[in-house]
C-alpha positions as CSV (number, residue, x, y, z in Angstrom):
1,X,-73.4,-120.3,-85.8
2,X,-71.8,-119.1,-82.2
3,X,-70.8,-122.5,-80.3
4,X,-68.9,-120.7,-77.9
5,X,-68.8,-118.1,-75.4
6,X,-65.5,-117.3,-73.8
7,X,-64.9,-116.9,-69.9
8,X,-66.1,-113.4,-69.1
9,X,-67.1,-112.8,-72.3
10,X,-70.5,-110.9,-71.5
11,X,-70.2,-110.6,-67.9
12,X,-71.8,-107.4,-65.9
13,X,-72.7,-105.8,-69.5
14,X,-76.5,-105.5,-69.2
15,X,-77.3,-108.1,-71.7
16,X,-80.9,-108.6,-72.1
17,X,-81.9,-111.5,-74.1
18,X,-80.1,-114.8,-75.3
19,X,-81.3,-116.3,-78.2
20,X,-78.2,-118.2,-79.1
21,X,-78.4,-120.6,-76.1
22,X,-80.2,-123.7,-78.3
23,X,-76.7,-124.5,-80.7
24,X,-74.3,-123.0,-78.2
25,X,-72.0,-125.9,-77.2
26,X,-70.0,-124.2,-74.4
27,X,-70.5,-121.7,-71.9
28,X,-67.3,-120.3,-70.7
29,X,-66.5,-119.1,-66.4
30,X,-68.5,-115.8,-65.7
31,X,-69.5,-115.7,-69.1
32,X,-72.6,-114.4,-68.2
33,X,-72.1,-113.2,-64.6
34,X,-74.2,-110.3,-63.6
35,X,-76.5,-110.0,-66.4
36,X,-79.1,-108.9,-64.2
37,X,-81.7,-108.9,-66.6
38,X,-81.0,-111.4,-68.8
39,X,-83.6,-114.2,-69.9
40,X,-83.0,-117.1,-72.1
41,X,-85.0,-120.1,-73.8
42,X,-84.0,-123.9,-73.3
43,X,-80.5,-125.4,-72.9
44,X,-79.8,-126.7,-76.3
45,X,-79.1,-130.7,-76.8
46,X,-75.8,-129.9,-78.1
47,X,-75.1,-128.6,-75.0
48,X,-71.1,-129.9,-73.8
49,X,-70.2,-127.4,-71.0
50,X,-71.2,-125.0,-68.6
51,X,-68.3,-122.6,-67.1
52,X,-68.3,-121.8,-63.1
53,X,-70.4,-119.2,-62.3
54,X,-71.5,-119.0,-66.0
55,X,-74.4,-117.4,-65.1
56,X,-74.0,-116.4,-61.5
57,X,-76.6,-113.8,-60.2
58,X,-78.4,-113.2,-63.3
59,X,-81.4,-112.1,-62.0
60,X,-84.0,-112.4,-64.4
61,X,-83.6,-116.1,-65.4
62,X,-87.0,-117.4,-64.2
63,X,-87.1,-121.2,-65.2
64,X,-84.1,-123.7,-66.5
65,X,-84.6,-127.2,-67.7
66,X,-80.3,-128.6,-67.8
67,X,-80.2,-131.7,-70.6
68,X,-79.1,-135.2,-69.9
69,X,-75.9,-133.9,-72.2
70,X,-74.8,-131.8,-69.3
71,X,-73.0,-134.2,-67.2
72,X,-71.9,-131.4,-64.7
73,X,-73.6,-128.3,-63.3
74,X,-70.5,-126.2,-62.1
75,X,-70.1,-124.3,-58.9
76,X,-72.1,-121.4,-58.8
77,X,-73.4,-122.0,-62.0
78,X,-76.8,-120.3,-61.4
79,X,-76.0,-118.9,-57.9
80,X,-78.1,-115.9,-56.6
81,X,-80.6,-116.7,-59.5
82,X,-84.3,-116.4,-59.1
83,X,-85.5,-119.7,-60.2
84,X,-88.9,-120.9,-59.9
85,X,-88.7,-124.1,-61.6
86,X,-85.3,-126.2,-62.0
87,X,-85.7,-129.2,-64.1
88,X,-82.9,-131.6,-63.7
89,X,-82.6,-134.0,-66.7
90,X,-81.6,-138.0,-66.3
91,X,-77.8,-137.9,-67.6
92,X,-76.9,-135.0,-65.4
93,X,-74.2,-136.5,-62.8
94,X,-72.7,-134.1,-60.5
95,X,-74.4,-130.8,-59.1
96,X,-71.4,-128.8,-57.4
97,X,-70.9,-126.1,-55.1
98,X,-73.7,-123.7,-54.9
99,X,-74.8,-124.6,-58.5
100,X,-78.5,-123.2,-57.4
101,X,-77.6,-121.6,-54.2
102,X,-80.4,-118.8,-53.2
103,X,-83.0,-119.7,-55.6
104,X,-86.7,-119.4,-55.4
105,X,-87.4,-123.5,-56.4
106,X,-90.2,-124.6,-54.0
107,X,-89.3,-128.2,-55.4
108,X,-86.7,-130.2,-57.7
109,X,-86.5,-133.6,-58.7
110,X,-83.1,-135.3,-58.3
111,X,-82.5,-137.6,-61.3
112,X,-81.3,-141.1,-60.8
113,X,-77.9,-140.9,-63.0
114,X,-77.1,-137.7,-59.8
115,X,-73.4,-138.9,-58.3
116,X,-72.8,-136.0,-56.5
117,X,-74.3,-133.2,-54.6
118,X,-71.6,-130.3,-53.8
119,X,-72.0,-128.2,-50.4
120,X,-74.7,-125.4,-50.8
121,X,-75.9,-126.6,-54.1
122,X,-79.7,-126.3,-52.9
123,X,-79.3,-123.9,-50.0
124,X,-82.0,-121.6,-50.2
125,X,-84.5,-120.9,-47.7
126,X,-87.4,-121.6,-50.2
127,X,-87.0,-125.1,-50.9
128,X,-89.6,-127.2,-49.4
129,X,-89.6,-130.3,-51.6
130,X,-86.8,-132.5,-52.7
131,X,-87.2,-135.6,-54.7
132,X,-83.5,-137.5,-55.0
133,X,-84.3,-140.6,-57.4
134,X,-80.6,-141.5,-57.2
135,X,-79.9,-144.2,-54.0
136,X,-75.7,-143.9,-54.2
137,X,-75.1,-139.5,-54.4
138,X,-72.7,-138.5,-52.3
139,X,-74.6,-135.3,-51.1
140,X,-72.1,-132.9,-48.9
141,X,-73.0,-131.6,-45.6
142,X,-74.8,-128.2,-46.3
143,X,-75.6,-129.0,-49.8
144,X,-79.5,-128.0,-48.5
145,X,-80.6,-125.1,-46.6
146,X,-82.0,-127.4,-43.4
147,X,-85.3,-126.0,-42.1
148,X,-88.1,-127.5,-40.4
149,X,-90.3,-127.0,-44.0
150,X,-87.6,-129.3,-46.1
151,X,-89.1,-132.6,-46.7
152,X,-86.5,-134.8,-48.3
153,X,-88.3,-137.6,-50.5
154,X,-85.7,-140.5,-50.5
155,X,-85.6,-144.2,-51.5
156,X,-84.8,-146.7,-48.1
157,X,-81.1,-147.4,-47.1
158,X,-80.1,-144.9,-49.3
159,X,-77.6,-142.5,-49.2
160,X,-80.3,-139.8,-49.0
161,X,-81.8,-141.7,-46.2
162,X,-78.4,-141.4,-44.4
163,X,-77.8,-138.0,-45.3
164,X,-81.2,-137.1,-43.8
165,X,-80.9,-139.4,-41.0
166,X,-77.3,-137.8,-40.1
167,X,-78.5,-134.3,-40.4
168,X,-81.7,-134.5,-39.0
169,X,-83.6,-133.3,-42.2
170,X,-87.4,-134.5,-42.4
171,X,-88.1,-137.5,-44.6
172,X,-90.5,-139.8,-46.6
173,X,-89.3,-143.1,-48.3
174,X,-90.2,-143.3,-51.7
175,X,-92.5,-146.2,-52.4
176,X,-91.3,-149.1,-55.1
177,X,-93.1,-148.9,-58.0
């Protein structure tokens, strides 16, 4: 069993599928980088760590669903990638530095266990619909593209309240259940 891919390893080769990605443990920096093609199943549970940039640009990565086991989505991780659907697990904690930047996500759902929001880490011009469940993420200043079609859903007095408040981004409190 492969459990882990070094930094660079596979980066710019023209790699076209990955089936190993459900027992890999560890991605490694720019492992994957420019893979333009590539396409993978699920994140595996026995996921530990993603490298920066690990998959950065790889263009044919349609959908990703990132495991409560992944505590950290590294800068760039899946930058330039042409999502359509990002599902963010509960367990996740920090999203940094354009982890998603220039995606094609129309929505996400920011889980509740979500500390951190790095600069960029949504900006795309896409995004229309962002749910953050957590009330105490520190979310940087750019960390979404602002345009008048982003609608931030966001629990009251909470940090994404302020955020949106402070940056003039369009809101709706989230009703208590």
């Amino acid at each position: 069993k492969i459990k882990n891919v070094g930094d660079f390893a596979f980066s710019e080769n023209g790699l076209m599928r990955l089936d190993v990605i459900p027992q890999l443990e560890n991605v490694g920096d720019s492992a994957f980088a420019y893979c333009a093609s590539i396409e993978f199943g699920e994140i595996g549970e026995s996921f530990k760590a993603l490298g920066v940039a690990c998959f950065d640009n790889c263009e044919g990565i349609t959908g990703v669903t990132i495991p409560s086991c992944v505590e950290i989505v590294p800068q760039a991780c899946f930058n330039g990638v042409d999502l359509t659907s990002i599902v963010i697990e509960n367990g996740v904690k920090q999203i940094k530095a354009s982890a998603f930047r220039s995606n094609d996500s129309a929505s996400i759902v920011i889980p509740q266990s979500v500390e951190y929001i790095g600069e960029y880490a949504f900006y795309s011009t896409k995004l229309r619909n962002v749910r953050i469940e957590s009330q105490a993420a520190e979310i940087a200043q750019n960390a979404f593209y602002v345009s008048r079609r982003l609608t931030l859903q966001v629990y009251e007095n909470s940090t994404a309240q302020d955020f949106a408040v402070q940056y003039s981004v369009k809101y709706e409190i989230i009703e208590e259940e």
